[in-house]
C-alpha positions in Angstrom: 6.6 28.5 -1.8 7.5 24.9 -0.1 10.4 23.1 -0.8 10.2 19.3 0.1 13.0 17.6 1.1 14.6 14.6 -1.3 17.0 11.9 -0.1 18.8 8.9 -1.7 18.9 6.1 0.4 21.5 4.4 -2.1 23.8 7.3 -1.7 23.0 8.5 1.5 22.6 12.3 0.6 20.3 14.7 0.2 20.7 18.7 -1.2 18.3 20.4 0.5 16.1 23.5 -0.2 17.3 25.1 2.1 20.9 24.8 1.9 23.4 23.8 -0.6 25.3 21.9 2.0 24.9 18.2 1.4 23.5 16.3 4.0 24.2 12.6 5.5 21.3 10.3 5.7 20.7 10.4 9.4 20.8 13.8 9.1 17.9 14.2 6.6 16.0 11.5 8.5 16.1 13.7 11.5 14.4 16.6 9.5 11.0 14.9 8.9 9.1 11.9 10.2 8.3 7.9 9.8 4.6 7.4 9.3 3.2 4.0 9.4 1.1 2.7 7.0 0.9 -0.7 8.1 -2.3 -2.3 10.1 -1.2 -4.8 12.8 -1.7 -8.5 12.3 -5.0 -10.2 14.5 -7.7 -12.2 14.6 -9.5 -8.7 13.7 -7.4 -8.1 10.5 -9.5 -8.0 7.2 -9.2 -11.1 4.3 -11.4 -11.4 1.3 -14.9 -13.2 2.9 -14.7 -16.1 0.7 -11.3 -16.8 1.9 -11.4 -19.9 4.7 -9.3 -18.5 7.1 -7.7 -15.7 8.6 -4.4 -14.8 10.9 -4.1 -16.8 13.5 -1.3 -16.3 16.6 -1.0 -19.9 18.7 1.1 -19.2 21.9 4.1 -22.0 22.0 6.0 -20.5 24.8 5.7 -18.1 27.1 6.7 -18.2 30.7 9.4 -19.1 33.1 11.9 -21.4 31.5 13.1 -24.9 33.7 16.4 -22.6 33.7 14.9 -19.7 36.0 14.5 -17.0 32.9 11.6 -15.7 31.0 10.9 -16.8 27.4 8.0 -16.2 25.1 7.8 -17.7 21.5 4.7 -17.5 19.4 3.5 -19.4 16.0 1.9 -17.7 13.5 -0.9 -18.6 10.1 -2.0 -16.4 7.5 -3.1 -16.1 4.0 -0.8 -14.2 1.8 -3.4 -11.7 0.6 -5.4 -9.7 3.4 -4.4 -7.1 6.0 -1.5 -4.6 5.0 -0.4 -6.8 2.1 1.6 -7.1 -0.8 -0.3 -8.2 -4.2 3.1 -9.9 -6.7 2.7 -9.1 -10.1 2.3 -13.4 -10.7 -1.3 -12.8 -8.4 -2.9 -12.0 -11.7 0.1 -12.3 -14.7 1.6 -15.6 -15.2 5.5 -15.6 -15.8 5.4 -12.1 -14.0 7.8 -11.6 -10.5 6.6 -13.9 -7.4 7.6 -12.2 -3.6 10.9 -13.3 -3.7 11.7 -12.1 -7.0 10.9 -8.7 -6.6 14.1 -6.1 -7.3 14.7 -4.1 -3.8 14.5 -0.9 -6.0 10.9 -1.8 -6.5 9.9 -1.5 -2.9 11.4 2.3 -2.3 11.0 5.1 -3.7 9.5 8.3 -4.0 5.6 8.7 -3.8 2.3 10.6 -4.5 -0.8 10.5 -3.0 -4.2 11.2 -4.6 -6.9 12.1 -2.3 -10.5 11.2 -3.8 -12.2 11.0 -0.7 -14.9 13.1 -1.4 -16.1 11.4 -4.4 -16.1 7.9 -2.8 -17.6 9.6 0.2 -20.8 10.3 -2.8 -20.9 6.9 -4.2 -18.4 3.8 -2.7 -18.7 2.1 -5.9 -16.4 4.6 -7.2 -13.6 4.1 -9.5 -10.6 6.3 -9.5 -10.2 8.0 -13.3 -7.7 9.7 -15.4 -9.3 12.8 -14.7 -8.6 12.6 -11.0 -4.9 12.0 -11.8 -4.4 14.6 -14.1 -6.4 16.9 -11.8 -3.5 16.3 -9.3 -0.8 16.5 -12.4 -2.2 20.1 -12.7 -1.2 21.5 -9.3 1.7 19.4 -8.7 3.0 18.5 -12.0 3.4 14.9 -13.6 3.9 12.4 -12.0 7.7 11.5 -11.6 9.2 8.6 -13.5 9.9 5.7 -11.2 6.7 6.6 -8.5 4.6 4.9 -5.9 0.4 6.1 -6.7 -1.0 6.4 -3.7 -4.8 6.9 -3.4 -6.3 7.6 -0.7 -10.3 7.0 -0.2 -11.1 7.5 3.2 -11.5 4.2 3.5 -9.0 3.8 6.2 -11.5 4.6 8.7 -13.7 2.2 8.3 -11.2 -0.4 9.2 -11.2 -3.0 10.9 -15.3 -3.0 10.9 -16.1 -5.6 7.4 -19.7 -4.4 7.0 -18.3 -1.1 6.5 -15.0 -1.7 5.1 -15.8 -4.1 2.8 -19.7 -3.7 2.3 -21.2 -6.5 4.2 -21.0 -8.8 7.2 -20.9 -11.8 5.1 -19.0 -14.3 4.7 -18.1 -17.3 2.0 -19.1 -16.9 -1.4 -22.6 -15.5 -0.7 -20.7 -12.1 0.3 -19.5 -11.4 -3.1 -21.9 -10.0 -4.5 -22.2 -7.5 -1.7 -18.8 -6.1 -2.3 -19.2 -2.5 -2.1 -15.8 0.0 -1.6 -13.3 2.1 -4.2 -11.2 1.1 -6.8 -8.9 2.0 -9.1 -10.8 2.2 -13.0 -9.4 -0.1 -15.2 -9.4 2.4 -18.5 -6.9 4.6 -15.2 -4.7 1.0 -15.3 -4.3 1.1 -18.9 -3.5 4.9 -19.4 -0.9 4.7 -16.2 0.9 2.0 -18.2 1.2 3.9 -21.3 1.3 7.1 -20.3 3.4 7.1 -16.5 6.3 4.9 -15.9 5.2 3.9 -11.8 6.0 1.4 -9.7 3.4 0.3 -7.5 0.2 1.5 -6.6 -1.1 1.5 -3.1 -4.9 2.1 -2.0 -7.3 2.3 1.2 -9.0 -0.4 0.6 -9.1 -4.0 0.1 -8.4 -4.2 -3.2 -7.3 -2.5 -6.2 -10.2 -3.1 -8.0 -13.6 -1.9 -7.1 -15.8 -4.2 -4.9 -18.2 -4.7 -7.7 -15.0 -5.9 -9.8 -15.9 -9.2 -11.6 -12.7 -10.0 -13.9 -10.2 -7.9 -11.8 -9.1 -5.7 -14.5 -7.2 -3.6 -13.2 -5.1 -6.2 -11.3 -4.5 -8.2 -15.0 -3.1 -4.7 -16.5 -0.8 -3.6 -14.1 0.4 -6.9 -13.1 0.9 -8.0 -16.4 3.7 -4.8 -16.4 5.2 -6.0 -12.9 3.6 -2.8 -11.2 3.3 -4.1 -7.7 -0.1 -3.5 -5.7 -0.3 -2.4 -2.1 -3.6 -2.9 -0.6 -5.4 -2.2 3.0 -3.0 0.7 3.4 -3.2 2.6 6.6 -3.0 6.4 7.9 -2.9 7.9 4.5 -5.1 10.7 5.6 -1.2 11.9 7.4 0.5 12.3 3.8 0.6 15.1 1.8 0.5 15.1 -2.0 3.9 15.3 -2.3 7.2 15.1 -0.7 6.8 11.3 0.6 9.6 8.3 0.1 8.4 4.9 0.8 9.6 1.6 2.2 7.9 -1.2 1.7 9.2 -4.9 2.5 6.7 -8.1 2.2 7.8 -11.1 3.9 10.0 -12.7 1.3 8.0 -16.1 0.6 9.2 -18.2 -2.0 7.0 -18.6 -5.1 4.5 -16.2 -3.2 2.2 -14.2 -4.9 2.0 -12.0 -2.2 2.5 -11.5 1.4 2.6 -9.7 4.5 3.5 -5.9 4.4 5.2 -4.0 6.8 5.3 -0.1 4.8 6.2 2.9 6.0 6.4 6.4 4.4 8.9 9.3 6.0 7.7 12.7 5.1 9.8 15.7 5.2 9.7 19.1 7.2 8.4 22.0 4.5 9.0 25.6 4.9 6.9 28.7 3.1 
């Protein structure tokens, strides 16, 4: 049997499996791993095709100084929603949190992941359903109260190429239509807010919805509940089901309705 290892970063303890001997937080760190699950920002980095522009890095400084000593300072534009990114509950639910407003015990926490891969590899107009979360609930239980929902498509490894990633080549309005990658189902949306009592929910794609998505369903349920969305997640094909707790801090823009992600997940050693 494995036995995960669980840590409070409030408290900074942990009991472990494997001892009853409570543990300090640098010392549970040490017994697992950090695993990134952010995509770097570039002029490669993915945004919705219609959008007019992307991230762009101008150099302001970078050289020696008049005073003999090397400096280097950089200025940077970006849309809030493409890349690694942070979707705000206010994106699609007026009166709902914007960045700033977000509690910090929204953006840890424990998380799942549920790997569809090989249904989305079949059809990449597929939408993730209840029956793909409960067939995860069955082996591992339900999911606990307070949870991140990570899915993971396969979709990761298309990035950063847009024809595959998102569908098409395309760009402006004209590539909408062509919009073809996973989702999560709307009817999922709905039963996760009545039934499970999550967070966020985080996904390998560009957007929580389906490419095919007209009214964006999915993000008007869960925002509308202040579940926060994490989209164009990377490396989830290095979690495991279970046993994952999750950082993730946007840049804190004012009245944002999104942003910028930097998210990492630190999973811990098992043991048979």
């Amino acid at each position: 049997m494995k036995h995960f290892i669980y840590f409070s970063l409030l408290l900074g303890l942990c009991s472990c499996a494997r001892s009853e001997k409570k543990q300090t937080l640098s010392e549970v760190l040490a017994t697992g791993k950090w695993i990134d699950l952010t995509y770097d920002f570039s002029q490669a980095t993915i945004y919705w095709p219609n959008n007019p522009t992307g991230f762009k890095l101008n150099t302001q400084f970078n050289g020696i100084t008049s005073g003999g000593f090397f400096y280097a300072s950089n200025e940077f534009c970006a849309p809030e929603h493409g890349g690694t990114h942070l979707d705000a509950p206010i994106h699609f639910a007026k009166g709902k949190w914007s960045t700033e407003q977000i509690p910090l015990e929204q953006l840890n926490g424990t998380a799942i992941l549920v790997d569809i891969s090989a249904k989305s590899k079949i059809n990449p107009d597929y939408q993730i359903s209840i029956t793909d979360v409960e067939a995860w609930e069955k082996s591992n239980g339900t999911i606990p109260r307070g949870s991140f929902l990570l899915f993971r498509t396969g979709w990761g490894k298309f990035y950063p190429d847009k024809s595959k990633y998102l569908g098409t080549a395309i760009k402006g309005d004209a590539a909408i239509p062509h919009l073809h990658f996973p989702g999560i189902d709307p009817i999922l949306s709905e039963w996760l807010v009545k039934n499970r009592k999550i967070k966020a929910v985080g996904i390998d794609t560009p957007s929580i919805d389906y490419g095919q998505s007209k009214e964006f369903k999915t993000h008007q349920i869960l925002c509308g509940e202040n579940i926060l969305g994490f989209e164009n997640l990377a490396n989830l094909q290095e979690l495991p089901e279970t046993g994952i707790y999750i950082i993730a801090l946007p840049m804190k823009i004012k009245n944002g309705t999104g942003g910028p992600l930097r998210i990492i997940a630190w999973v811990g050693n098992t043991e048979k």
